[in-house]
C-alpha positions as CSV (number, residue, x, y, z in Angstrom):
1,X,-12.3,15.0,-19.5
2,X,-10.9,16.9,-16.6
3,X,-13.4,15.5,-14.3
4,X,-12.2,11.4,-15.4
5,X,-8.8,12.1,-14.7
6,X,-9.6,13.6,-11.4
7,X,-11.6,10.4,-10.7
8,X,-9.6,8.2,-11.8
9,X,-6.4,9.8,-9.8
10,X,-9.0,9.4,-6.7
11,X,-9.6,5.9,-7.1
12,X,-6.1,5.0,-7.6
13,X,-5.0,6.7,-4.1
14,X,-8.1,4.8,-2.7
15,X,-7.0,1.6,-3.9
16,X,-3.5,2.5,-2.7
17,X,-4.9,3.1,1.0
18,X,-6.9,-0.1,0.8
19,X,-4.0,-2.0,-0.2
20,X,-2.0,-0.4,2.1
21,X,-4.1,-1.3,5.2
22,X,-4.8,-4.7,4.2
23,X,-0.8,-5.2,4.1
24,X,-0.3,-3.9,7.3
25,X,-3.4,-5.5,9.0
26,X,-1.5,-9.0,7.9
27,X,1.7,-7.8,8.9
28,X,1.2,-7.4,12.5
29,X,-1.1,-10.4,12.5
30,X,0.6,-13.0,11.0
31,X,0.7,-16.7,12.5
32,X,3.6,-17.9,10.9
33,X,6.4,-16.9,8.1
34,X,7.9,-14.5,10.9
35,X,10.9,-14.6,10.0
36,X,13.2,-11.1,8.8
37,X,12.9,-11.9,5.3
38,X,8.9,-12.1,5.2
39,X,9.7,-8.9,7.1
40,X,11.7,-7.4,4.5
41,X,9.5,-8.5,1.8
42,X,6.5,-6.8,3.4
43,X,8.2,-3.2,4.0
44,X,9.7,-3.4,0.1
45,X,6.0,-4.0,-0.7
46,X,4.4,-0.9,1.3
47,X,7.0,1.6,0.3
48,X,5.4,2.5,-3.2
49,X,2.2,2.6,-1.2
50,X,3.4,4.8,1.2
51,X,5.1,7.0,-1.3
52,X,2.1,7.2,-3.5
53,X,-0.5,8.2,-0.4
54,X,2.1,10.8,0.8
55,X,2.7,12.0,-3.0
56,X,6.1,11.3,-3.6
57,X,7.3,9.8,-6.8
């Protein structure tokens, strides 16, 4: 049982990290929406990322 958890915690930091990079691959390479809001929008979308890859809660 101990072994599925530890899995499971594994996969959910990898699926953090993949998110992660896919949100700031677009960031830096968007074409339009530039604007401070989209900007705004993206960084309150990889904080929770970033907080659960550095293991803060």
């Amino acid at each position: 049982m101990i072994f599925f958890e530890n899995l499971i915690h594994i996969l959910y930091f990898v699926m953090a990290g993949l998110v992660l990079l896919s949100m700031l691959k677009s960031l830096f390479k968007r074409k339009k929406n530039k604007g401070v809001v989209f900007d705004i929008m993206y960084a309150y979308c990889l904080i929770p990322f970033l907080l659960r890859i550095l293991y803060i809660k």
